[in-house]
N, CA and C atoms as an extended XYZ file, in Angstrom:
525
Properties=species:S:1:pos:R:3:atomname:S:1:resname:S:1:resid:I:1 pbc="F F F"
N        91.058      136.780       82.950 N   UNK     1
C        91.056      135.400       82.581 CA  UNK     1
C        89.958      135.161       81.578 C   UNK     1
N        90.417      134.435       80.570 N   UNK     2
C        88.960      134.082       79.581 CA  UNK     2
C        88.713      133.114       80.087 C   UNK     2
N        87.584      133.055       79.044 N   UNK     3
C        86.759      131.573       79.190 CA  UNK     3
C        87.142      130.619       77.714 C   UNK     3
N        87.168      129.545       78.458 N   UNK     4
C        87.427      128.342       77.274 CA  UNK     4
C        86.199      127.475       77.076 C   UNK     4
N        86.106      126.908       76.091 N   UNK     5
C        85.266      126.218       76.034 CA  UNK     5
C        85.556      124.578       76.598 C   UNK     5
N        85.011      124.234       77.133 N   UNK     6
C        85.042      122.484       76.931 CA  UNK     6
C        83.996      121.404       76.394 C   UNK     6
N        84.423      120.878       75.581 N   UNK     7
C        83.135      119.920       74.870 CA  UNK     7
C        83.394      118.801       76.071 C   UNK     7
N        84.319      117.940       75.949 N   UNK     8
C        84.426      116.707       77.083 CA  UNK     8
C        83.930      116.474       78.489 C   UNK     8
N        83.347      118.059       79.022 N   UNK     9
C        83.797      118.022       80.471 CA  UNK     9
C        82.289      117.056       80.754 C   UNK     9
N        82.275      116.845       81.646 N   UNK    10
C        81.132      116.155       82.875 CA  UNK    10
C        80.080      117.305       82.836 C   UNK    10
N        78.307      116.701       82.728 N   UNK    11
C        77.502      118.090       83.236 CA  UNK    11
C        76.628      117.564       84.028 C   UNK    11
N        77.332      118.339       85.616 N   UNK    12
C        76.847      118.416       86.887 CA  UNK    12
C        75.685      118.531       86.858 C   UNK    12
N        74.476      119.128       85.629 N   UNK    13
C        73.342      119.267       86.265 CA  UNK    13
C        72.341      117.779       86.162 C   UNK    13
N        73.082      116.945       86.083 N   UNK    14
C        72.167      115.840       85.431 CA  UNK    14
C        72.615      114.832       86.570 C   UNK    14
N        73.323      114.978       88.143 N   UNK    15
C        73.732      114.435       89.443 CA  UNK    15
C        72.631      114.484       90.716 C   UNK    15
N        71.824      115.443       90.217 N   UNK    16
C        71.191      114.833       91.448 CA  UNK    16
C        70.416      113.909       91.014 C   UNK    16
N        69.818      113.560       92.630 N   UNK    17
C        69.448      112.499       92.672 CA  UNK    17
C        68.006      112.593       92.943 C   UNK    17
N        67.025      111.975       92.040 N   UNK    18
C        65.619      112.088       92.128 CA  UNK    18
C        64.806      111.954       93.624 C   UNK    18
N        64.185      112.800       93.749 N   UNK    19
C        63.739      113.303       94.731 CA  UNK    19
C        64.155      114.136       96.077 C   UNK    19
N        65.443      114.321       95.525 N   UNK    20
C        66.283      115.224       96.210 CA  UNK    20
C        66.210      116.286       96.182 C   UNK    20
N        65.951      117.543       96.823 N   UNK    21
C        66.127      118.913       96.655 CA  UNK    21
C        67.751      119.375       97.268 C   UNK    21
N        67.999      120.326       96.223 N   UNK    22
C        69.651      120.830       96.759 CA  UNK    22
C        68.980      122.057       97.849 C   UNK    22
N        70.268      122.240       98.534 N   UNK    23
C        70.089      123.876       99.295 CA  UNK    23
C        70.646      124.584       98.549 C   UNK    23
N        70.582      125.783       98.807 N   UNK    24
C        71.300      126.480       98.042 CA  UNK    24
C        73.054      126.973       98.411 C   UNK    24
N        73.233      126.043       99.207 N   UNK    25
C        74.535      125.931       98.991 CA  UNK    25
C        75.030      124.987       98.439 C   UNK    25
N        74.008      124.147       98.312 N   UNK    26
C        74.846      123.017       97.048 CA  UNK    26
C        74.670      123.259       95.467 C   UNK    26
N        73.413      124.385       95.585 N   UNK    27
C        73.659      124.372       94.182 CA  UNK    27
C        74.667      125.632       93.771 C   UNK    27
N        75.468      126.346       94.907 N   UNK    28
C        76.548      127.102       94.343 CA  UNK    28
C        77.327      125.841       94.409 C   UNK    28
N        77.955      124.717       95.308 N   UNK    29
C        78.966      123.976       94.740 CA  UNK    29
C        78.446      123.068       93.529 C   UNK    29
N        77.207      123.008       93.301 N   UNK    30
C        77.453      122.416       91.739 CA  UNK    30
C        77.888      123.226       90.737 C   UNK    30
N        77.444      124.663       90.576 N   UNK    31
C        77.578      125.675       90.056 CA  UNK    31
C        79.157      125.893       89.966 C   UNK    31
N        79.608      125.870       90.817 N   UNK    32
C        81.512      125.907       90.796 CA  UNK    32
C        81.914      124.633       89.715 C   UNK    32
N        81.460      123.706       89.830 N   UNK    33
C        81.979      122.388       89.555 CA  UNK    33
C        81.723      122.487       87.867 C   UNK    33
N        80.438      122.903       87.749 N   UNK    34
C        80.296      122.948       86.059 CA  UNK    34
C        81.212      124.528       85.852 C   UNK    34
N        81.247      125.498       86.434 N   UNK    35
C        82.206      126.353       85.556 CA  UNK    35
C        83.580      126.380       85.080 C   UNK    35
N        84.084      124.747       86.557 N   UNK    36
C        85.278      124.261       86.103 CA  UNK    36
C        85.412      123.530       84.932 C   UNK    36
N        84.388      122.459       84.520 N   UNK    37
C        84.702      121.788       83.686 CA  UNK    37
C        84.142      122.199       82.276 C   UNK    37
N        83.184      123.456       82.256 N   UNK    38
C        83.616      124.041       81.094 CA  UNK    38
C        84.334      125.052       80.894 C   UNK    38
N        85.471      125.038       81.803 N   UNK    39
C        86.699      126.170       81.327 CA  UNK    39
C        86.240      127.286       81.819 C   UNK    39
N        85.436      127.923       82.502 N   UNK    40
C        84.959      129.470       82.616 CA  UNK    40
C        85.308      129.562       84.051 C   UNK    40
N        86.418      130.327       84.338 N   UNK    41
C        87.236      130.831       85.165 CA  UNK    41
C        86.060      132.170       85.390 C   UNK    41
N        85.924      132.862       84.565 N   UNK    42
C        85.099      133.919       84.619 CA  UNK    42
C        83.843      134.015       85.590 C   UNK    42
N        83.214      132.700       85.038 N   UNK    43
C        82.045      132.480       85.611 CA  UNK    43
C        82.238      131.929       87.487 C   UNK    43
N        83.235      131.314       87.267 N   UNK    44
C        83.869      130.613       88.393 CA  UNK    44
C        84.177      131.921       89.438 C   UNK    44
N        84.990      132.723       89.165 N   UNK    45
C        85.079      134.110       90.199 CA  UNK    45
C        83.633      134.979       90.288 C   UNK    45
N        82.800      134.270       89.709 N   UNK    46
C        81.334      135.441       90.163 CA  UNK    46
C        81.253      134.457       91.156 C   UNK    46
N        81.170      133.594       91.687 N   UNK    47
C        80.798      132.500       92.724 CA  UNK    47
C        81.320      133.171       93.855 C   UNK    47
N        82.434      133.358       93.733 N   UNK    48
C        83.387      133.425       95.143 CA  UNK    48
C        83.889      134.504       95.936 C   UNK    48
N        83.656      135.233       96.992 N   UNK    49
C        83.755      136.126       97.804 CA  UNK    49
C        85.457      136.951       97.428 C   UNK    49
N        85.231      138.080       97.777 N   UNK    50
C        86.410      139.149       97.316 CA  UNK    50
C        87.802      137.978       97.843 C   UNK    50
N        87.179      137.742       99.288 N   UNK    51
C        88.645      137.410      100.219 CA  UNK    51
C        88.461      136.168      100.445 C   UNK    51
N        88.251      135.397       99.366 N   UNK    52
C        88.164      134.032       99.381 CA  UNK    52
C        89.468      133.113       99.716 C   UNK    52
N        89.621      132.526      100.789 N   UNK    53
C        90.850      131.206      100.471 CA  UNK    53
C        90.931      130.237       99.987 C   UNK    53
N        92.063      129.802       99.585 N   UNK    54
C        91.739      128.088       98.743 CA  UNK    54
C        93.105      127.965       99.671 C   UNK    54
N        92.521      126.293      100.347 N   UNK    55
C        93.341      125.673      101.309 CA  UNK    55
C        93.630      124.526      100.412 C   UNK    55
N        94.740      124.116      100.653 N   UNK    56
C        95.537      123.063      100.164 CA  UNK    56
C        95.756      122.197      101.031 C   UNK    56
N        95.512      121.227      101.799 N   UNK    57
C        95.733      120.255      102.348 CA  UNK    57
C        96.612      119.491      102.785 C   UNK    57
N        97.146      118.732      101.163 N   UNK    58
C        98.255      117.830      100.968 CA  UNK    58
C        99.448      118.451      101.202 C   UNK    58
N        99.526      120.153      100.664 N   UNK    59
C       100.995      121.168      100.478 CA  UNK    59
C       100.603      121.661      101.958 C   UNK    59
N       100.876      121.045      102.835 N   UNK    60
C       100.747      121.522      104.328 CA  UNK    60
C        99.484      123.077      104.377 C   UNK    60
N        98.319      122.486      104.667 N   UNK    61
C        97.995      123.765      104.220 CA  UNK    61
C        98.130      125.152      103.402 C   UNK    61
N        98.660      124.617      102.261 N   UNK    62
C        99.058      126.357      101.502 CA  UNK    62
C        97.799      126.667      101.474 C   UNK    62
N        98.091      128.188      101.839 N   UNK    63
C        97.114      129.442      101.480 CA  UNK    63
C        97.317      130.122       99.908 C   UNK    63
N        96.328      130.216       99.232 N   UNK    64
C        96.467      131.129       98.397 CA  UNK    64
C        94.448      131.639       97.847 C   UNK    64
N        95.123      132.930       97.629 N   UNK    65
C        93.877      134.254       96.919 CA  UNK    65
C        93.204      133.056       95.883 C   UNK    65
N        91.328      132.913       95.716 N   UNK    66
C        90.955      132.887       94.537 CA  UNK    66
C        91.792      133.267       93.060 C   UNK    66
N        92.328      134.341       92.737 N   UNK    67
C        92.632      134.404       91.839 CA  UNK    67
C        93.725      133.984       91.107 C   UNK    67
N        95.179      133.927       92.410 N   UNK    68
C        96.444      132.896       92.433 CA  UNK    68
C        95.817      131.425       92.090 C   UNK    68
N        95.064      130.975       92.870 N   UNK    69
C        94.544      129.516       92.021 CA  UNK    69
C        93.986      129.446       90.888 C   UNK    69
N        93.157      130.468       90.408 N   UNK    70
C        92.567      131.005       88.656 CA  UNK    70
C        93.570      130.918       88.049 C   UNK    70
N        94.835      131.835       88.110 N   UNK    71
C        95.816      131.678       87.365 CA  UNK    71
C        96.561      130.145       86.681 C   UNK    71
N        96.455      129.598       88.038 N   UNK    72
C        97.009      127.987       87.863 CA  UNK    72
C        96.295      127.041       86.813 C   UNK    72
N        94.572      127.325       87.145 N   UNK    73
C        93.779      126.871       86.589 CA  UNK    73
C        93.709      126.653       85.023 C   UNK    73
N        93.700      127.588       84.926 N   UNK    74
C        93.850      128.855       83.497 CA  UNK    74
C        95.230      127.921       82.742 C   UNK    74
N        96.269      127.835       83.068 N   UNK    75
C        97.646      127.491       82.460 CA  UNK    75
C        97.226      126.037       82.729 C   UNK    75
N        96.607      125.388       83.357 N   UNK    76
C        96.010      123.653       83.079 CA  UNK    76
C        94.888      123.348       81.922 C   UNK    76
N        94.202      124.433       81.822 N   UNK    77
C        93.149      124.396       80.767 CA  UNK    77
C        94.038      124.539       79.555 C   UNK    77
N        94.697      125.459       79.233 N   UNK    78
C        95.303      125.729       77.969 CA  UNK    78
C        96.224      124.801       78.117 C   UNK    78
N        97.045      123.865       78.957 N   UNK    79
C        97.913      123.013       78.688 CA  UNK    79
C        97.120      121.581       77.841 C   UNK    79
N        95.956      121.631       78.676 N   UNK    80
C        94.845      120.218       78.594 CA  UNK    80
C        93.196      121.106       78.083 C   UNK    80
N        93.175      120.849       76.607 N   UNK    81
C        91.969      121.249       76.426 CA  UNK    81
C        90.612      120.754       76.567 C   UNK    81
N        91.179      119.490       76.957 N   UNK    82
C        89.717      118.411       77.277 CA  UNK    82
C        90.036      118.091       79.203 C   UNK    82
N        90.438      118.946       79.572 N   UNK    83
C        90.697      118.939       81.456 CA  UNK    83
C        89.105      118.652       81.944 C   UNK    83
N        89.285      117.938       82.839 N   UNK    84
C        87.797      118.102       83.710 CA  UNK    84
C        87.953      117.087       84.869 C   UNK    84
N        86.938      117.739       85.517 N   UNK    85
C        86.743      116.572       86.848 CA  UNK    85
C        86.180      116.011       86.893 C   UNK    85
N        86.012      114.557       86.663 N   UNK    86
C        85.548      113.138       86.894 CA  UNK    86
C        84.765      113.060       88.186 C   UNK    86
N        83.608      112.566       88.310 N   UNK    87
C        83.484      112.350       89.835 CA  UNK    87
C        81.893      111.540       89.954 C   UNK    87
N        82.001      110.396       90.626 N   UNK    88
C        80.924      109.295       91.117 CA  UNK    88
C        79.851      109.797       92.020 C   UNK    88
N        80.555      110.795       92.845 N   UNK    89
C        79.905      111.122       94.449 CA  UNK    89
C        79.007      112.303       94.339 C   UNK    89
N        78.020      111.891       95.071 N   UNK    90
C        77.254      113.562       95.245 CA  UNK    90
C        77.487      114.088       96.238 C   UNK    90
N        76.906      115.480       96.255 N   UNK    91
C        77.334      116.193       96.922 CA  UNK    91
C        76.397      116.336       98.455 C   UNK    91
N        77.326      116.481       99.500 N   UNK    92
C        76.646      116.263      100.896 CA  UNK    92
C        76.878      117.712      101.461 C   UNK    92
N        75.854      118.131      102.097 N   UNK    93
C        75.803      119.627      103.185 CA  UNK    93
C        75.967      119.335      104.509 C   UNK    93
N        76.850      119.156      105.181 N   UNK    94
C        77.366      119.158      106.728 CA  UNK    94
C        75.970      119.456      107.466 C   UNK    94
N        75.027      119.846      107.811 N   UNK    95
C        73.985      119.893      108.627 CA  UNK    95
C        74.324      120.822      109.328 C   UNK    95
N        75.962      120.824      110.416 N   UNK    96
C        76.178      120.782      111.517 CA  UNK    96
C        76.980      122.424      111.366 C   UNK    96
N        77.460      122.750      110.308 N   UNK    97
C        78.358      124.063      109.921 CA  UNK    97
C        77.571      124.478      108.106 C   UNK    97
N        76.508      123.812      107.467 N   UNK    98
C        76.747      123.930      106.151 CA  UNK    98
C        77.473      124.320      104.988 C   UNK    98
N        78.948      123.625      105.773 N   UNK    99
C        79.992      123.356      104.748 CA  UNK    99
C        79.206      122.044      103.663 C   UNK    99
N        79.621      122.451      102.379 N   UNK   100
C        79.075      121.501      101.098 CA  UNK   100
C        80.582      120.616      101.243 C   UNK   100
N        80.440      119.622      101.241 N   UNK   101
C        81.715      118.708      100.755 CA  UNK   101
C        80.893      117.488      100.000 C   UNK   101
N        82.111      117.528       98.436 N   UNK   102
C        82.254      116.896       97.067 CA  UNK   102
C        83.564      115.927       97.155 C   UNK   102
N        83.169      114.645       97.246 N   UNK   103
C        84.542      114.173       97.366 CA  UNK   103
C        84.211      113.165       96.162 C   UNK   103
N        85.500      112.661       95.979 N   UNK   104
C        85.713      111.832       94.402 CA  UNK   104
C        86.269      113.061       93.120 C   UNK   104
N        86.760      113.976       93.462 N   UNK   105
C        87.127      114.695       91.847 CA  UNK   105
C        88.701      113.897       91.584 C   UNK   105
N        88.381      113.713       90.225 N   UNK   106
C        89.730      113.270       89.757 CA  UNK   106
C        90.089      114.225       88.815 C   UNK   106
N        90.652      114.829       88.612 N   UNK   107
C        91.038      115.854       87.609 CA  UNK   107
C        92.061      114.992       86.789 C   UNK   107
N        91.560      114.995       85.320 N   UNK   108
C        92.351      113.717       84.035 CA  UNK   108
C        92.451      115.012       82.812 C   UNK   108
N        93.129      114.566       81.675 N   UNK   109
C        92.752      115.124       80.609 CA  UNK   109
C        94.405      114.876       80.187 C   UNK   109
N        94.231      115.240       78.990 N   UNK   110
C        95.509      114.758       77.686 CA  UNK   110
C        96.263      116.148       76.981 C   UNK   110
N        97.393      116.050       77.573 N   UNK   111
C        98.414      117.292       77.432 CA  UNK   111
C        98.259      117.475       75.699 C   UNK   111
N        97.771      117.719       75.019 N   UNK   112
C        97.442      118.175       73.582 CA  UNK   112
C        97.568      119.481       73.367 C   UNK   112
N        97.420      120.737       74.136 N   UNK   113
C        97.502      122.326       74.015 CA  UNK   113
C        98.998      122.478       74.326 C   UNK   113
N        99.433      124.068       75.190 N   UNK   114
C       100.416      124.572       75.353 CA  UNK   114
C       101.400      123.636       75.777 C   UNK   114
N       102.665      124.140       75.874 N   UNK   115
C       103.618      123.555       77.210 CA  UNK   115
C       102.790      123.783       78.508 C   UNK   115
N       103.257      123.224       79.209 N   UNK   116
C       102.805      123.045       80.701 CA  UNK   116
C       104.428      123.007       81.542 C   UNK   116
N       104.050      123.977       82.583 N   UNK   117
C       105.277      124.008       83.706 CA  UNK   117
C       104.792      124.340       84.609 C   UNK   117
N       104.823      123.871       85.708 N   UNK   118
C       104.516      123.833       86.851 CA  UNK   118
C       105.814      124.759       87.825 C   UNK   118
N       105.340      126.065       88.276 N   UNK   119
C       106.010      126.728       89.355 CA  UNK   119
C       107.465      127.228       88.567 C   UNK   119
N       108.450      127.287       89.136 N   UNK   120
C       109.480      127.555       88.266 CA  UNK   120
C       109.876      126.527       87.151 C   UNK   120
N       109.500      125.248       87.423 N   UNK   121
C       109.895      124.044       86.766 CA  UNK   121
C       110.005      124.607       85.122 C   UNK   121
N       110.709      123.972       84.772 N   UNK   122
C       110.676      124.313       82.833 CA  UNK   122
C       109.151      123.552       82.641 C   UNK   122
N       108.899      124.325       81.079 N   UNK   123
C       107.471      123.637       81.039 CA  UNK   123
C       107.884      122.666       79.731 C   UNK   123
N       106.730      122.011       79.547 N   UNK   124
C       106.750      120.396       79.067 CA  UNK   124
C       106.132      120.541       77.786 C   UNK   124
N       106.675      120.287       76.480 N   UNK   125
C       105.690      120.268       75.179 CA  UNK   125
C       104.991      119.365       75.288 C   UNK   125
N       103.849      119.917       74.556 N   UNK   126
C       102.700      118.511       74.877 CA  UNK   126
C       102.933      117.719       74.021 C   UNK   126
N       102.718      115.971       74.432 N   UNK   127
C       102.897      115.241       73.962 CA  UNK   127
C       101.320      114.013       73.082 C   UNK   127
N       100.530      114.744       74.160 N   UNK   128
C        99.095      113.994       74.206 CA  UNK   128
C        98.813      113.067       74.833 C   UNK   128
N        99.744      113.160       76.297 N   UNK   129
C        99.851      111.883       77.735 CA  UNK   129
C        98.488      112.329       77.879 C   UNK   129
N        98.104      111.320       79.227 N   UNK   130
C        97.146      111.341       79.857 CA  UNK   130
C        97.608      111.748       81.060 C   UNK   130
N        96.794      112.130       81.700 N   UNK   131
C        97.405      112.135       83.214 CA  UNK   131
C        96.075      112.129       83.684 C   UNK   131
N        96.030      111.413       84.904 N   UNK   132
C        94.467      111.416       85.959 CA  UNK   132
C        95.567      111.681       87.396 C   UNK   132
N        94.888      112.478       87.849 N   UNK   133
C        95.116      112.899       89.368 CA  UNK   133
C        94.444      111.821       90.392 C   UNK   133
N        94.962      112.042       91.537 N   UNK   134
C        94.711      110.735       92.794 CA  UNK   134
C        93.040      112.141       93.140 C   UNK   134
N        91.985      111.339       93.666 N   UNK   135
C        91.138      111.722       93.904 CA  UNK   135
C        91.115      113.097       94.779 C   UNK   135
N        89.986      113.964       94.892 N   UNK   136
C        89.860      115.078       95.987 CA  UNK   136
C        88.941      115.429       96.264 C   UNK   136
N        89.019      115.282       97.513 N   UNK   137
C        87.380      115.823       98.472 CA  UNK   137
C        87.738      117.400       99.069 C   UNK   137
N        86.429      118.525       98.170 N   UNK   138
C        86.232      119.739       97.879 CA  UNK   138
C        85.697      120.116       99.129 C   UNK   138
N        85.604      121.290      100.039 N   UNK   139
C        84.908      121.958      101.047 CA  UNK   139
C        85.179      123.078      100.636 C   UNK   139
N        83.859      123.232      100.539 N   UNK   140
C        83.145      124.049      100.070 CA  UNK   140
C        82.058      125.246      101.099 C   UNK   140
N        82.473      126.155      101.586 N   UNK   141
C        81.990      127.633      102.591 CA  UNK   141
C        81.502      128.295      101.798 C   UNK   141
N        80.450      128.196      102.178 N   UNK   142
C        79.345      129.078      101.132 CA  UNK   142
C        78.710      130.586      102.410 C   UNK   142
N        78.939      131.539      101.975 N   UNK   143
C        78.107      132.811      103.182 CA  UNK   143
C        76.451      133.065      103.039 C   UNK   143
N        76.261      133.883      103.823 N   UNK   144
C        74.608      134.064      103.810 CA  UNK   144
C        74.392      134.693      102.073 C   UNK   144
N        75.249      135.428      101.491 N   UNK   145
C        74.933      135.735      100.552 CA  UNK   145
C        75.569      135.324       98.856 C   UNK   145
N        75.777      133.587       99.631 N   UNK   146
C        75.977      132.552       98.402 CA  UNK   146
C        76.996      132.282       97.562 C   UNK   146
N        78.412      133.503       98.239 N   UNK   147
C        79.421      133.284       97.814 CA  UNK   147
C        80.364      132.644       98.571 C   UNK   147
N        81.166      131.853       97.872 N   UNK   148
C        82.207      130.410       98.268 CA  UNK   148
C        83.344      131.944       99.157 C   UNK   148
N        83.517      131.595      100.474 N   UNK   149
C        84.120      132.589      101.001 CA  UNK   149
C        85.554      131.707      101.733 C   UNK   149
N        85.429      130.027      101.196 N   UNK   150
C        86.721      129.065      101.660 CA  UNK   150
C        86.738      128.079      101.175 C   UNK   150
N        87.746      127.750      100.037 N   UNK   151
C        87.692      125.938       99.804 CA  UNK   151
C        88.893      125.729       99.935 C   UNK   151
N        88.625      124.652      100.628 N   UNK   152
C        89.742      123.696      101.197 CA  UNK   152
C        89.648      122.046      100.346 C   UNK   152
N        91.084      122.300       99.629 N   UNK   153
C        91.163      121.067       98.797 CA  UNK   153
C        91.798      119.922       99.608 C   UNK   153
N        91.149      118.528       99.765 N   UNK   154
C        91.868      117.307      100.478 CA  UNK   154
C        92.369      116.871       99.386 C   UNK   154
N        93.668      116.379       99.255 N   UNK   155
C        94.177      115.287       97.990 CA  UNK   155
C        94.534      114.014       98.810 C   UNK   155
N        94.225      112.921       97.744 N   UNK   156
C        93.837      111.956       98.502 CA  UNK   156
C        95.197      111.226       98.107 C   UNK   156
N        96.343      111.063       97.709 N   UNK   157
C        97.079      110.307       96.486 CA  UNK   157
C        98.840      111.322       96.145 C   UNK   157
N        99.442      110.646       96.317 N   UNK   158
C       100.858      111.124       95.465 CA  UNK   158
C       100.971      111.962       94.718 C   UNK   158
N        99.711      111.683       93.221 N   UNK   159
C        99.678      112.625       92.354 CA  UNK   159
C        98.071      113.352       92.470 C   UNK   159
N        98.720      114.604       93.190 N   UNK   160
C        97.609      115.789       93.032 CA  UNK   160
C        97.987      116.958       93.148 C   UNK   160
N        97.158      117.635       92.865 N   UNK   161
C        97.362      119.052       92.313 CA  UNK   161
C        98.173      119.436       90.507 C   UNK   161
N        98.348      120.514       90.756 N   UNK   162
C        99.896      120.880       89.922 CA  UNK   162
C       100.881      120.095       89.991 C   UNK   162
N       101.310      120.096       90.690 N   UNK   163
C       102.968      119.113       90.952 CA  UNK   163
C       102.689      117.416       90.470 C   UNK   163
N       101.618      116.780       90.797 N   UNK   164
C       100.918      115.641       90.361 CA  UNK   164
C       100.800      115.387       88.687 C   UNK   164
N       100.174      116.955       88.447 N   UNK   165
C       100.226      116.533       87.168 CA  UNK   165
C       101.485      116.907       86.196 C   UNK   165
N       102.296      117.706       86.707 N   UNK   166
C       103.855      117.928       86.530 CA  UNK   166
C       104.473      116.984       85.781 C   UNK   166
N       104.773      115.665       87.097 N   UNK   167
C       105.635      114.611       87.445 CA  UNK   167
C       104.722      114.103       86.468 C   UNK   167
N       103.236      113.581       86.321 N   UNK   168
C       102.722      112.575       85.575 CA  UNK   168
C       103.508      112.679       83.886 C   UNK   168
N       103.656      114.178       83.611 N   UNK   169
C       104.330      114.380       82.390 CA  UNK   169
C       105.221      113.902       82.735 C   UNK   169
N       106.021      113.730       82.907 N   UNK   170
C       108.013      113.676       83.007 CA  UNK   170
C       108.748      114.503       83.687 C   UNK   170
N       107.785      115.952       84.800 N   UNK   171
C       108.949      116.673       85.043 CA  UNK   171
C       109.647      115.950       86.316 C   UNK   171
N       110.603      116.460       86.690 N   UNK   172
C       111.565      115.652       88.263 CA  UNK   172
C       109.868      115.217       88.889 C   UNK   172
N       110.274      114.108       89.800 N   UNK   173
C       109.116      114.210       91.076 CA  UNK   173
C       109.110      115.189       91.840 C   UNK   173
N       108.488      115.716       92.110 N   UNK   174
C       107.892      117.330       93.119 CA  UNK   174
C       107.215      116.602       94.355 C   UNK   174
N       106.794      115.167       94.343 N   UNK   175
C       106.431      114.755       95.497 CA  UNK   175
C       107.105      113.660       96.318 C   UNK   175
């Protein structure tokens, strides 16, 4: 997977909040959060444990590999070259398990690059829509040795994920 650049995206390091110290499991989930929104997939898999899961929530729990979700990632960046995640909220450490959970990402950006197709669906010439996704609160499993070893995505909204931003183009509703 390369790395893309993003000029537009959001930079996470300018969120905390004065007089706050992060742990260091929050500063791997900030660390995730800026490699998303400047496109570096690359940088994004040094974060995350060999046998990492990404839980899906909304799609009844789907399971899938770190790198099955890279892939997805990857074909949203080149669909949307200004992609990024929006987000108000800082980030909180569970105390109780030090799971990191990030809630408020809106994932937006303007179909201007490739076609975009979602799953078998035919893919979509870009037109230069917008699309903003319904919000998502990130959990975030960080191990003793600082790699994301589980994230579990909540979608909060109709339109999220892939399929969200699908339908926002024009393809059939998927939800």
């Amino acid at each position: 997977m390369g790395t893309t650049a993003n000029g537009g995206a959001c930079d996470t390091s300018r969120l905390e909040e004065p007089g706050q110290r992060e742990t260091a499991n929050e500063k791997v989930a900030r660390a995730y959060a800026q490699t998303l929104n400047d496109h570096n997939m690359d940088g994004a898999k040094e974060l995350f444990a060999d046998d990492c899961r990404c839980i899906f929530t909304k799609a009844d729990n789907m399971e899938m590999e770190f790198n099955e979700m890279a892939t997805e990632i990857v074909k949203i960046f080149d669909a949307f070259p200004d992609f990024n995640f929006r987000f108000e909220s800082s980030i909180d450490e569970r105390k109780s398990d030090g799971v990191v959970v990030w809630s408020d990402f809106v994932p937006n950006g303007h179909h201007t690059g490739k076609p975009y197709g979602f799953g078998p669906c035919p893919a979509i010439e870009a037109s230069g829509k917008y699309v903003e996704n319904s919000p998502e609160t990130i959990y975030i499993h960080v191990n003793e040795q600082g790699q994301i070893i589980k994230l579990v995505i909540e979608c909060e909204g109709e339109m999220s994920g892939p399929p969200g931003i699908y339908t926002q183009l024009g393809g059939f509703p998927l939800m």
